[in-house]
Backbone bond lengths (Angstrom), bond angles and torsions (degrees), N, CA, C in turn:
res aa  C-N    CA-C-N  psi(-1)  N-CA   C-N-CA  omega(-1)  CA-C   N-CA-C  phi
1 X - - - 1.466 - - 1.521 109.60 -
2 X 0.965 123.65 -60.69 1.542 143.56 158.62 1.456 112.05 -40.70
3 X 1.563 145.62 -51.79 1.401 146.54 138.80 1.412 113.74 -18.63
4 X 1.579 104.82 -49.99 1.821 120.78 -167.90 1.318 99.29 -62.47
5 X 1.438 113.57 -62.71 1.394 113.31 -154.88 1.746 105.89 -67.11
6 X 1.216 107.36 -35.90 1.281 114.75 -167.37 1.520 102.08 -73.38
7 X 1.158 136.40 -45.29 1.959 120.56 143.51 1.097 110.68 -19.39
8 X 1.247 134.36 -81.89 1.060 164.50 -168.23 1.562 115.39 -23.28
9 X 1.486 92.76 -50.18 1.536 124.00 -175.84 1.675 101.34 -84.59
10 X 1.141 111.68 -44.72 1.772 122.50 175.27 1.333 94.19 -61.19
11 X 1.443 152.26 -81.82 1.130 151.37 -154.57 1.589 95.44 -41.02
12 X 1.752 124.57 -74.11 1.115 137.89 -144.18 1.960 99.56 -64.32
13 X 1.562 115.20 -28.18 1.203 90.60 170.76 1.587 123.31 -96.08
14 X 1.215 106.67 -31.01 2.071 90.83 150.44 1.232 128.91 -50.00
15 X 1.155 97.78 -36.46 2.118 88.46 170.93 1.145 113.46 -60.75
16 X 1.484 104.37 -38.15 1.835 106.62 -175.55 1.872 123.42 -60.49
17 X 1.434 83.67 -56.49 1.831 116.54 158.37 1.788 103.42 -23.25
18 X 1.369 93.72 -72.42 1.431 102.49 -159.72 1.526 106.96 -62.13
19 X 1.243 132.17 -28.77 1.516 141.18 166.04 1.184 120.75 -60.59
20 X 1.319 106.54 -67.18 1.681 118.58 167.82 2.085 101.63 -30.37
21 X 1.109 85.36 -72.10 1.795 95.01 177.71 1.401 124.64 -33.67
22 X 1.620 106.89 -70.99 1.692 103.08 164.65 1.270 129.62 -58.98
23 X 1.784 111.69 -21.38 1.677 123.12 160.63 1.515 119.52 -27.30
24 X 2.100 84.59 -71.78 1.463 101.58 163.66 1.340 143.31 -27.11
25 X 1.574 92.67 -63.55 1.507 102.51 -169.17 1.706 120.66 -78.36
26 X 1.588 91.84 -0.81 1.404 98.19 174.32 1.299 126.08 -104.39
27 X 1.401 102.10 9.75 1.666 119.97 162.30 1.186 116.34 -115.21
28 X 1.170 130.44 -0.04 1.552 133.77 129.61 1.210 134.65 -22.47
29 X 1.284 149.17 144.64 1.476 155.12 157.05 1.574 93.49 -78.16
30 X 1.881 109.52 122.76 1.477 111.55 -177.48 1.721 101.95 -61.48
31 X 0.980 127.69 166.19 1.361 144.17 -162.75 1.254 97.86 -112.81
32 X 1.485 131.81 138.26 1.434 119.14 -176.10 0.909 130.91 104.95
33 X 1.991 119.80 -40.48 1.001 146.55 -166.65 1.890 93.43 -41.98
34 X 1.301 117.27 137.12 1.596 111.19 168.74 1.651 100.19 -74.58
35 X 1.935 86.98 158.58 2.060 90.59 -176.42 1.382 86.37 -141.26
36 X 1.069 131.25 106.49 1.719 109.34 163.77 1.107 117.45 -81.09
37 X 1.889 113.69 164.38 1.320 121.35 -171.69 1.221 92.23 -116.42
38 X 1.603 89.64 151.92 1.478 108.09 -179.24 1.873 104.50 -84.58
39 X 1.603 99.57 140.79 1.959 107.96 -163.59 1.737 98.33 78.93
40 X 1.206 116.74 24.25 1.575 98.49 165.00 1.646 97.29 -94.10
41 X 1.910 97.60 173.66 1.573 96.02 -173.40 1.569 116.13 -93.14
42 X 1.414 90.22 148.58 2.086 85.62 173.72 1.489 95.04 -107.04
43 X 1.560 95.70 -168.69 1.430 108.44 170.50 1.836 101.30 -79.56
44 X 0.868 137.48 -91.77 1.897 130.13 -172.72 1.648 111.02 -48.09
45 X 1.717 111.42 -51.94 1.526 124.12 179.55 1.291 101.01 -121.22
46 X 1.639 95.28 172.25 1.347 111.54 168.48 1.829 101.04 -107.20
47 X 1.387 112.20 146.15 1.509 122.58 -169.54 1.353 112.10 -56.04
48 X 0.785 112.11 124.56 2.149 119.50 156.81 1.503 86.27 -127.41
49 X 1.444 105.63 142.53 1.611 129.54 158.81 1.937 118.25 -75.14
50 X 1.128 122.74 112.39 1.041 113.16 -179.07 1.803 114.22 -59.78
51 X 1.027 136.71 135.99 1.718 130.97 -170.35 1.598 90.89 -74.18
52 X 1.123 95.01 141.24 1.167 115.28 164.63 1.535 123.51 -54.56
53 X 1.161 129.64 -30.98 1.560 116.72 161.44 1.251 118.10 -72.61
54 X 1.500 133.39 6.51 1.523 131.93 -169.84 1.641 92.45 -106.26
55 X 1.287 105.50 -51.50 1.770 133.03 -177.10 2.234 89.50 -25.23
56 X 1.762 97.02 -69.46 1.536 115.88 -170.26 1.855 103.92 -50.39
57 X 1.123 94.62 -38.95 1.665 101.39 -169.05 1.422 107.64 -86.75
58 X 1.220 140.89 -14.53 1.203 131.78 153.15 1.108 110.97 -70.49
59 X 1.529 118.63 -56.50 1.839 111.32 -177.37 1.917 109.96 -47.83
60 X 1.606 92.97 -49.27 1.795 87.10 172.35 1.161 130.78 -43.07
61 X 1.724 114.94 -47.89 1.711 117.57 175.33 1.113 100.19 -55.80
62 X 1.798 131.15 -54.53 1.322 120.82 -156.13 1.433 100.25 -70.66
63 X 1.184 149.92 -7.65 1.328 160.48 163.03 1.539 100.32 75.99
64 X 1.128 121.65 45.63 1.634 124.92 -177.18 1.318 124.03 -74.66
65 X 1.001 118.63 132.47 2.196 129.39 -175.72 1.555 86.76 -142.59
66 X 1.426 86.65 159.68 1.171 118.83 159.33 1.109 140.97 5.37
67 X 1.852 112.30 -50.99 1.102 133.48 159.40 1.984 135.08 -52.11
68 X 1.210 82.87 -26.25 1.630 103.22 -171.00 1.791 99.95 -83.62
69 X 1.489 75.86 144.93 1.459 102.48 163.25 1.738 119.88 -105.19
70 X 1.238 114.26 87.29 1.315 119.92 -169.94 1.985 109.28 -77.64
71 X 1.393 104.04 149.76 1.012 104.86 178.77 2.275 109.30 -165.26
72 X 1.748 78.30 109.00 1.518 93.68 170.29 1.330 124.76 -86.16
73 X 1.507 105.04 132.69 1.765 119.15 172.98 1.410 119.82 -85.28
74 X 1.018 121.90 103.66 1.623 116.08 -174.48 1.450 98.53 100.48
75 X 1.275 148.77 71.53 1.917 121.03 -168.77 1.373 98.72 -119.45
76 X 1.416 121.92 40.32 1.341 94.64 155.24 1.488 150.08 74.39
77 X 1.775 101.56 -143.93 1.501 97.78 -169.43 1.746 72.26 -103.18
78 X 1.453 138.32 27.59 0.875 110.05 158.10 2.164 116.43 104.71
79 X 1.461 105.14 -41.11 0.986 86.47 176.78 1.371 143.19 -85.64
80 X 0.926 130.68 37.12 1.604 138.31 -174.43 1.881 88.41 -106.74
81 X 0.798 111.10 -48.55 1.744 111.62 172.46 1.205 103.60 -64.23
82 X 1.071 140.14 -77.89 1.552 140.94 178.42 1.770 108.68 -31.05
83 X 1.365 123.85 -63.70 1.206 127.37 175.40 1.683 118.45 -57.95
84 X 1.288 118.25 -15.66 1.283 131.11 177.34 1.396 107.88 -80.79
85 X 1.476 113.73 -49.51 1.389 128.00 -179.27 1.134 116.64 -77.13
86 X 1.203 106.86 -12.29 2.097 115.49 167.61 1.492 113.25 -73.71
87 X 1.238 126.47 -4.70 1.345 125.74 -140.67 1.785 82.30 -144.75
88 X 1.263 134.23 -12.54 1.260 139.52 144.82 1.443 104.57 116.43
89 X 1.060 109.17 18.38 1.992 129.81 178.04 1.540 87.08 -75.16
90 X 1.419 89.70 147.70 1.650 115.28 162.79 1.395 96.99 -100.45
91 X 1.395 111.78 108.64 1.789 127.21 157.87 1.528 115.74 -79.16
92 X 1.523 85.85 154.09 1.799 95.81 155.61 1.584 108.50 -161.91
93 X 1.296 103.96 137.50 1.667 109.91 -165.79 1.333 84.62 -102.14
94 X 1.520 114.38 132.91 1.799 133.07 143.67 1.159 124.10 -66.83
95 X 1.182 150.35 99.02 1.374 132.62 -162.97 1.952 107.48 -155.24
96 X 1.338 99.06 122.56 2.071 104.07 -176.59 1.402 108.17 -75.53
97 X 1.298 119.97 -17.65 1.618 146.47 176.63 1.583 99.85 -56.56
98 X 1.454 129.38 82.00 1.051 102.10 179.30 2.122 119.87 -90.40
99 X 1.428 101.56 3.25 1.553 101.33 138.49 1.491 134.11 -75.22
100 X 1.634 119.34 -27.23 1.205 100.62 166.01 0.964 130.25 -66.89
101 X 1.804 124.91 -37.74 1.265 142.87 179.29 2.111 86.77 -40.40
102 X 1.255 120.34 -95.97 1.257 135.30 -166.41 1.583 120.14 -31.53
103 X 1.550 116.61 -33.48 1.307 136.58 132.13 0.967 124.74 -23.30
104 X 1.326 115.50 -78.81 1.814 125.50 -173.42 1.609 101.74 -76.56
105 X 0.879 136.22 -27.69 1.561 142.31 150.11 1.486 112.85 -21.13
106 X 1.464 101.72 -78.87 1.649 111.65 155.35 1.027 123.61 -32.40
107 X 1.756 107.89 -71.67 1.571 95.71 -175.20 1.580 116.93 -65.82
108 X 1.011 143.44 24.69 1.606 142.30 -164.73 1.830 86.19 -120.90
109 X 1.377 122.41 -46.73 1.718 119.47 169.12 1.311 114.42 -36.52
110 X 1.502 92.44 -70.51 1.427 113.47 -169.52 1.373 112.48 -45.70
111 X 1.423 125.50 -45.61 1.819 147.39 173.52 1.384 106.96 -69.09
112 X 1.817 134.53 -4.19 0.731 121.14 168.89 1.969 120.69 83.95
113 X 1.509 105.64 5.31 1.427 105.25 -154.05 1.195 102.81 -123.96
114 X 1.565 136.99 27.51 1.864 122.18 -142.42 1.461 84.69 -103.47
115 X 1.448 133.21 7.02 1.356 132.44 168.85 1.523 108.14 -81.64
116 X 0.939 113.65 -13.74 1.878 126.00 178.28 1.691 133.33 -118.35
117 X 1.777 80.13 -28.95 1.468 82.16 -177.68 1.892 102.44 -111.51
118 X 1.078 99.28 135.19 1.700 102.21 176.17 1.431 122.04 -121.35
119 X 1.113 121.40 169.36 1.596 122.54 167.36 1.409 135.89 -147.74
120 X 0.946 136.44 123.57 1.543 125.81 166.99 1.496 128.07 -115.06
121 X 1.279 103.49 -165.41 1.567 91.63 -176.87 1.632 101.62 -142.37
122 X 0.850 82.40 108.61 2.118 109.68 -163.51 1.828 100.50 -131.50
123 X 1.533 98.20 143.12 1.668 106.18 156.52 1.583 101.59 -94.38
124 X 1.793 86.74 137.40 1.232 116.75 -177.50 2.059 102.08 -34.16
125 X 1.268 98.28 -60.14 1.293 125.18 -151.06 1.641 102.01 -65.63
126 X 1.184 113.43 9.51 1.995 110.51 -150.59 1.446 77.68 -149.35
127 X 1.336 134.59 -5.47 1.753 124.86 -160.81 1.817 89.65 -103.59
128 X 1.783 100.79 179.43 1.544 114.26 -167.18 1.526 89.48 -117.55
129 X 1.106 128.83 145.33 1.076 125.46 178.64 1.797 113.81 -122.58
130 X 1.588 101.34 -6.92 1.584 105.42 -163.06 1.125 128.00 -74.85
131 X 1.622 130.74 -5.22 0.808 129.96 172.44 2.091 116.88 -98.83
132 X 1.420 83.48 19.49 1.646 96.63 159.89 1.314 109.81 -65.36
133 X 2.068 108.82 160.06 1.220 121.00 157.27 1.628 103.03 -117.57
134 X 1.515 94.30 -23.37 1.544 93.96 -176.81 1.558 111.28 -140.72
135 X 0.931 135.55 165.80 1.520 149.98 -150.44 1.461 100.87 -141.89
136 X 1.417 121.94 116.76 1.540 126.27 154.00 1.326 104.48 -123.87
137 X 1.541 96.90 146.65 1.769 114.88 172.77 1.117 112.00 175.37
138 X 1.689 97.15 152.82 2.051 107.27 -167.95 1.891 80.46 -138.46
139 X 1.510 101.73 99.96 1.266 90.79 -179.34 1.908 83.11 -150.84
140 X 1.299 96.90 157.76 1.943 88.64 174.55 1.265 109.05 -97.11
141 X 1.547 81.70 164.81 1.503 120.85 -160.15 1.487 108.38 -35.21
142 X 1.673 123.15 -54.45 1.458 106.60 -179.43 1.842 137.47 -68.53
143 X 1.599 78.46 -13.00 2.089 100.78 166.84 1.424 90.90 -75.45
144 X 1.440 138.85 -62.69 1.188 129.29 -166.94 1.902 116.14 -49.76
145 X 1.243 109.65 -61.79 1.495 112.58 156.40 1.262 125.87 -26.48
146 X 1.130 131.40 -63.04 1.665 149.64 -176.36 1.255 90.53 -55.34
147 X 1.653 124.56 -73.24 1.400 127.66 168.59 1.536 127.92 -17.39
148 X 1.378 97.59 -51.68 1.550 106.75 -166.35 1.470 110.48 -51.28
149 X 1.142 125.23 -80.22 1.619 125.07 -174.39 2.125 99.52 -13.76
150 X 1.208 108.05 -88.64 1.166 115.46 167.54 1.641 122.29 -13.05
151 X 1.284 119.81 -43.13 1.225 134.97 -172.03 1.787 112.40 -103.14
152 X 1.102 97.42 -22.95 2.147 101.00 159.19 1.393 93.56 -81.18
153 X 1.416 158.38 -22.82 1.150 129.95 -159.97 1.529 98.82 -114.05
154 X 1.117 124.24 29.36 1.403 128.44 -177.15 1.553 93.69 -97.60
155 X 1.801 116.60 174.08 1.351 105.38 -151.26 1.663 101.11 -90.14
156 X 1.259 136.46 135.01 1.841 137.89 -175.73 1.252 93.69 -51.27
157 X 1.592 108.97 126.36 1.042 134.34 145.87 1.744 106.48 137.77
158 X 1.385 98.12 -12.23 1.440 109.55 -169.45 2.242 109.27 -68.28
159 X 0.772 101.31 158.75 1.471 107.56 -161.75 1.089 129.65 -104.21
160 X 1.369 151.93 112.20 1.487 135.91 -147.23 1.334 98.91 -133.15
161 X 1.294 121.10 137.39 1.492 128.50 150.63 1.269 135.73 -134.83
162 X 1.550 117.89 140.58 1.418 119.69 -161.44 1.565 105.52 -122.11
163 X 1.487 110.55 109.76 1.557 98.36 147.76 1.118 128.31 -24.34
164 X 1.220 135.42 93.75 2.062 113.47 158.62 1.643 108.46 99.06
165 X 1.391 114.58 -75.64 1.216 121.37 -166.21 1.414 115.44 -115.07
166 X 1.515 87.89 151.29 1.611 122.60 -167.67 1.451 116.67 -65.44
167 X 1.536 101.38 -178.33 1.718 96.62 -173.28 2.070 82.26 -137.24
168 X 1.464 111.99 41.36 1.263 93.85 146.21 1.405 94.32 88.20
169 X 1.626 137.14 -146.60 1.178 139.99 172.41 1.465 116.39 -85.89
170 X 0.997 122.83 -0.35 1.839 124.76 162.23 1.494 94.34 -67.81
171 X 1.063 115.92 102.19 1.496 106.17 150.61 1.576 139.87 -70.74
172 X 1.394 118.35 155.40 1.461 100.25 178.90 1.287 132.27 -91.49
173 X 0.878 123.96 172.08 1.636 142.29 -148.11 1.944 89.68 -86.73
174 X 1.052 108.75 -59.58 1.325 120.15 -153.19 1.452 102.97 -130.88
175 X 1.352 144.08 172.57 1.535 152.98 166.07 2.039 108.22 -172.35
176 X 1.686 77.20 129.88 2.097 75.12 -166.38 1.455 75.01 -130.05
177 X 1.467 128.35 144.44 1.617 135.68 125.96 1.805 138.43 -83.99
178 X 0.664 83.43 138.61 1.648 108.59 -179.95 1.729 104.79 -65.38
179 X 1.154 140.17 97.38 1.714 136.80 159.70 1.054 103.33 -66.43
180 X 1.654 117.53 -77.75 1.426 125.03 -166.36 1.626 127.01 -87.43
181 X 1.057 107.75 143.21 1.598 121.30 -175.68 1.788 92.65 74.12
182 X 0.769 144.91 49.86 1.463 138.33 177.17 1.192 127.16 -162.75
183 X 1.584 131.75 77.37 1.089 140.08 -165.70 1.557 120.79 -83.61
184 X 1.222 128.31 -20.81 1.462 136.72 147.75 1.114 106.36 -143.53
185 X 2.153 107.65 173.74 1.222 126.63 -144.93 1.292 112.64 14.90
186 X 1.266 132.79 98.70 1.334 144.41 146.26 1.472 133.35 -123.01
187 X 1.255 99.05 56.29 1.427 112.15 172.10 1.609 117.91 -123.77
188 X 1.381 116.08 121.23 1.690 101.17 179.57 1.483 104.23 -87.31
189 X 1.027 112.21 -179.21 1.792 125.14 154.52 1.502 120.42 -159.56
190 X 0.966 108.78 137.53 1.543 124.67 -144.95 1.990 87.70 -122.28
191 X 1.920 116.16 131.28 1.128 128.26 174.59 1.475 85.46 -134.73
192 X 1.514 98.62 148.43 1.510 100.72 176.94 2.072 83.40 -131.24
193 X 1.343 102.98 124.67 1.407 114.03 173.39 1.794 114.80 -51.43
194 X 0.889 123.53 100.60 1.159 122.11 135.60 1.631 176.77 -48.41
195 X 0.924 122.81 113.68 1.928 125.44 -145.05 1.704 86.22 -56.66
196 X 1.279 99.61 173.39 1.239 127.26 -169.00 1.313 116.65 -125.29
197 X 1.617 110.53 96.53 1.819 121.13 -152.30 1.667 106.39 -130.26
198 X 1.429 115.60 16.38 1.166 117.73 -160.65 1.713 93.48 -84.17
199 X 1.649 111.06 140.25 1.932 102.01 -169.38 1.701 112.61 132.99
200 X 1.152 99.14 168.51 1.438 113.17 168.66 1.750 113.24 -86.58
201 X 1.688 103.52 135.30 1.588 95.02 -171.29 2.007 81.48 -125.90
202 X 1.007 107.85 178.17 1.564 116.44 -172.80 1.464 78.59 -135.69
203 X 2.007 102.64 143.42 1.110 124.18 146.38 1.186 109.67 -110.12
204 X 1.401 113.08 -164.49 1.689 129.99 -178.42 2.195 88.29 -76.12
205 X 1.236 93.93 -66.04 1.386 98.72 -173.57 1.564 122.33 -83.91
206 X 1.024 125.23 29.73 1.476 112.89 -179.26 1.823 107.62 159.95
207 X 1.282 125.51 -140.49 1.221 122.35 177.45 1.533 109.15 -174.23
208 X 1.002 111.69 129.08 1.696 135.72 171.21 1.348 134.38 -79.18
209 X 1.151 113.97 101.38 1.805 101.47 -160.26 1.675 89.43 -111.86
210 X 1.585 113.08 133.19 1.506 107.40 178.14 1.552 114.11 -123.48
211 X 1.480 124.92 130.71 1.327 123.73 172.11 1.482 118.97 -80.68
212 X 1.191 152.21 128.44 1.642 140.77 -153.56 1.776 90.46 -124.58
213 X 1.303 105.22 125.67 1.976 94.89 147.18 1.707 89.22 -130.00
214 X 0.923 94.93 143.55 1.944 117.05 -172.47 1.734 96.34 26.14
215 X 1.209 109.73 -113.27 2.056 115.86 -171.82 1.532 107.73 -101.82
216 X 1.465 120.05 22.67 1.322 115.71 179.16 1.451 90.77 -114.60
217 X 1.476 115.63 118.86 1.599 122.61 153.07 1.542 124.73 -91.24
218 X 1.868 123.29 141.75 1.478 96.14 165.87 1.926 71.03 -131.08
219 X 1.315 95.09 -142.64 1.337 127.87 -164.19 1.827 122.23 98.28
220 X 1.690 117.65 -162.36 0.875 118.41 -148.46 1.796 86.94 -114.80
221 X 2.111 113.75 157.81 1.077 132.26 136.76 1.426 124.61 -93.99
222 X 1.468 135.69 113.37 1.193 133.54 -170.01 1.789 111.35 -97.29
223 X 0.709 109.13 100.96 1.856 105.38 170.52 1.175 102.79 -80.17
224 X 1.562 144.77 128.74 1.972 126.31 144.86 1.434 99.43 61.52
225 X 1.350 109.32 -134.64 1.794 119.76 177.14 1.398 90.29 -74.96
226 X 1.217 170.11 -101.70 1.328 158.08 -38.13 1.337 114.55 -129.89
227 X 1.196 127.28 88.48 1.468 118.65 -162.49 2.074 100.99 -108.10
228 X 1.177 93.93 131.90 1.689 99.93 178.57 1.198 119.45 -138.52
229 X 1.840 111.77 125.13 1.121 125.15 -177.24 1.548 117.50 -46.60
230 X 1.475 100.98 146.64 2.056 104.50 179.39 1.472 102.17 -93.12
231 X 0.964 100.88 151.52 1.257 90.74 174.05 1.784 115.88 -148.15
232 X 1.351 130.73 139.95 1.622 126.80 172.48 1.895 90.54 88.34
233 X 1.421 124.21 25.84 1.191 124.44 168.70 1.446 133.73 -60.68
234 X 1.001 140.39 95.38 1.422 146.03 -159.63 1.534 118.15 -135.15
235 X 1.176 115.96 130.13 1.550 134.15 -178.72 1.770 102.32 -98.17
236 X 1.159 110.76 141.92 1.754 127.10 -165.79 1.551 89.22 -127.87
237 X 1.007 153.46 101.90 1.459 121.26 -163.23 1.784 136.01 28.05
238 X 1.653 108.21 -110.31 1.258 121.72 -178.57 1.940 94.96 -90.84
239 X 1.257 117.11 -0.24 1.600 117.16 -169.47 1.656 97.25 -93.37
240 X 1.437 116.74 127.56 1.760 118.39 169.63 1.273 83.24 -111.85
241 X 1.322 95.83 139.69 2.220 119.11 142.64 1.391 113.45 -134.10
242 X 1.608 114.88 129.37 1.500 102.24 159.14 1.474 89.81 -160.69
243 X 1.174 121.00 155.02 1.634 142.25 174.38 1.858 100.81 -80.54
244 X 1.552 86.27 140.84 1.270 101.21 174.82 1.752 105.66 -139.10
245 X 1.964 112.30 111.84 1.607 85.29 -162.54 1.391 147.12 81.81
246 X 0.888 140.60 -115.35 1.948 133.18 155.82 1.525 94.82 -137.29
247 X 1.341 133.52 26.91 1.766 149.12 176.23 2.170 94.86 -108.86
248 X 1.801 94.64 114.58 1.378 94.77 164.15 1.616 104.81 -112.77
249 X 1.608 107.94 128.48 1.764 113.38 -168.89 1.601 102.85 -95.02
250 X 1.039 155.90 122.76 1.461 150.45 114.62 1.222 113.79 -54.36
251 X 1.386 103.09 161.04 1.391 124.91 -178.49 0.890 145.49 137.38
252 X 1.455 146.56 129.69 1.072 149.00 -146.24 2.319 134.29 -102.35
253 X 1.118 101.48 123.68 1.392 110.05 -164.67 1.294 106.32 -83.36
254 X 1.595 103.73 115.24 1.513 102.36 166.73 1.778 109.99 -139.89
255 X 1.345 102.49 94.39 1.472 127.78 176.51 1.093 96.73 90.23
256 X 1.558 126.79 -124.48 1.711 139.54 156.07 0.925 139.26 -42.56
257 X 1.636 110.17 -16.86 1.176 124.12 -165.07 1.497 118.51 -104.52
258 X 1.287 158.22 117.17 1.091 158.41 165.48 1.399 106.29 -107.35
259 X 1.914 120.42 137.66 1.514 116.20 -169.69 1.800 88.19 -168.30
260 X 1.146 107.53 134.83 1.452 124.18 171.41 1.135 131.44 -155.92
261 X 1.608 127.39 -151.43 1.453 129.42 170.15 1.284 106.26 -113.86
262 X 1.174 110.34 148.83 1.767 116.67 148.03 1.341 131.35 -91.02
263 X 1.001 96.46 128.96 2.006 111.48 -171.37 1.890 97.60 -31.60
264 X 1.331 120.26 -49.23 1.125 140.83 -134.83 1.801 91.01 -90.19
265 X 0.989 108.51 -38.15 1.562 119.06 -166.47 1.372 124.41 125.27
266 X 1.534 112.17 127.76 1.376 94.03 -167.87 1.940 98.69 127.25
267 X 1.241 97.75 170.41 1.841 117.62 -177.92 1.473 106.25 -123.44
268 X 1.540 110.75 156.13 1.529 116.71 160.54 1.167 126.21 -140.02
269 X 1.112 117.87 146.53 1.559 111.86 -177.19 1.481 125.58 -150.38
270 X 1.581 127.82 131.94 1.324 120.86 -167.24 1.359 97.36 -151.70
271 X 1.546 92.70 164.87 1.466 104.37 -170.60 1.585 109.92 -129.23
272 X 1.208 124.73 157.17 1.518 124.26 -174.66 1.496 101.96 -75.23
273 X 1.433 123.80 127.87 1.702 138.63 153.56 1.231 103.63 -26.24
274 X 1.125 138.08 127.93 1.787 122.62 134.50 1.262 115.08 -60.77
275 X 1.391 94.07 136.76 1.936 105.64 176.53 1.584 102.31 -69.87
């Protein structure tokens, strides 16, 4: 009887033991967990974290809600997707890191958002980008270049922003800095994609021939004999403006079609030449 109980008594504190233990270990920080360091190597760069007050101020230039389909190049530990998806954007992080991907995974749980924010682990260079509205990335200048082609043929109007670095001779649209909370790289820059108007367009009355480098247009309006330089020509996306004369034209490009107002009074409208 006394043998019995005393089993009895042995069982009840290993059972206890063994609880207490997994108790433990489940209030633990898992061990293992990946951490990256900042200056470790990637495949194109090595990682820097964009600060979080630059992160807000890019999404601000790109003016992103809800509506947008956000999409980061290089993302990291993840948050530029997460902060996108806070703000009710559908994210998606690009990333060759296939610990960061699994990382930022986490952190998107933890934030409550993994219904919005996503990730994979894709090269930049091999990925689709077209069903973007907006473009984030902190990658240098000669990844940005390489990029570009890819990123003019995305659809006008779509929105790009770069930590820090440039895209080469496209200039940007916009440039905001960061003072507070931001002790390096704190500069955004904001490209807004632009339609593709470079060519001869036919009006009713005359004909429009336009030269394009990125969103700056010039060239000529031809009436009959009378041909007159454009001038202050600029693409906003799918939006053209440029003066022709003491006549300012707006209006908006959609495929072949270009059609607007005149400053002066009145509508315009032209269509792309066939080559």
């Amino acid at each position: 009887m006394n043998a019995s109980r005393c089993v009895r008594q042995l069982l009840l504190v290993l059972f206890l033991s063994v609880i207490a233990a997994e108790a433990n270990a489940q209030s633990q920080p898992v061990k293992g967990e990946y951490q990256p360091q900042v200056g470790q190597e990637g495949k194109d760069v090595i990682w820097v974290p964009t600060p979080q007050a630059l992160v807000d101020k890019m999404l601000d230039m790109a003016k992103v809600t809800p509506k947008d389909y956000v999409m980061d190049l290089g993302s990291g530990d993840g948050r530029t997707v997460i902060t996108a998806a806070k703000r009710g954007a559908k994210a998606l992080g690009i990333e060759y890191n296939p610990d960061m991907v699994e990382l930022s995974k986490r952190n998107a749980a933890k934030e409550g958002v993994s219904d919005r924010a996503n990730f994979v682990k894709a090269d930049l260079f091999e990925s689709d980008f077209s069903q973007a509205t907006v473009i984030t990335m902190f990658l240098l200048p000669d990844i940005n270049i390489r990029l570009r082609p890819k990123i003019l043929d995305l659809r006008p109007g779509t929105r790009v922003v770069s930590n820090s670095f440039t895209m080469g001779e496209w200039m940007a649209d916009e440039e905001g800095t960061v003072k507070n909370g931001c002790a390096s790289y704190c500069t955004a820059l904001l490209w807004i994609v632009p339609a593709k108007v470079e060519g001869t367009w036919q009006l009713p009355q005359g004909e429009l021939a336009l030269k394009q480098n990125f969103q700056m247009v010039s060239g000529t309006l031809r009436s009959g004999n009378v041909s007159t330089p454009i001038a202050n020509g600029r693409l906003n996306g799918d939006q053209i403006s440029f003066t022709a004369g003491a006549n300012q034209y707006t209006g908006r490009v959609n495929g072949n079609i270009m059609e607007g107002n005149v400053g002066s009074g009145g509508s315009w409208k032209a269509s792309r030449a066939e080559k």
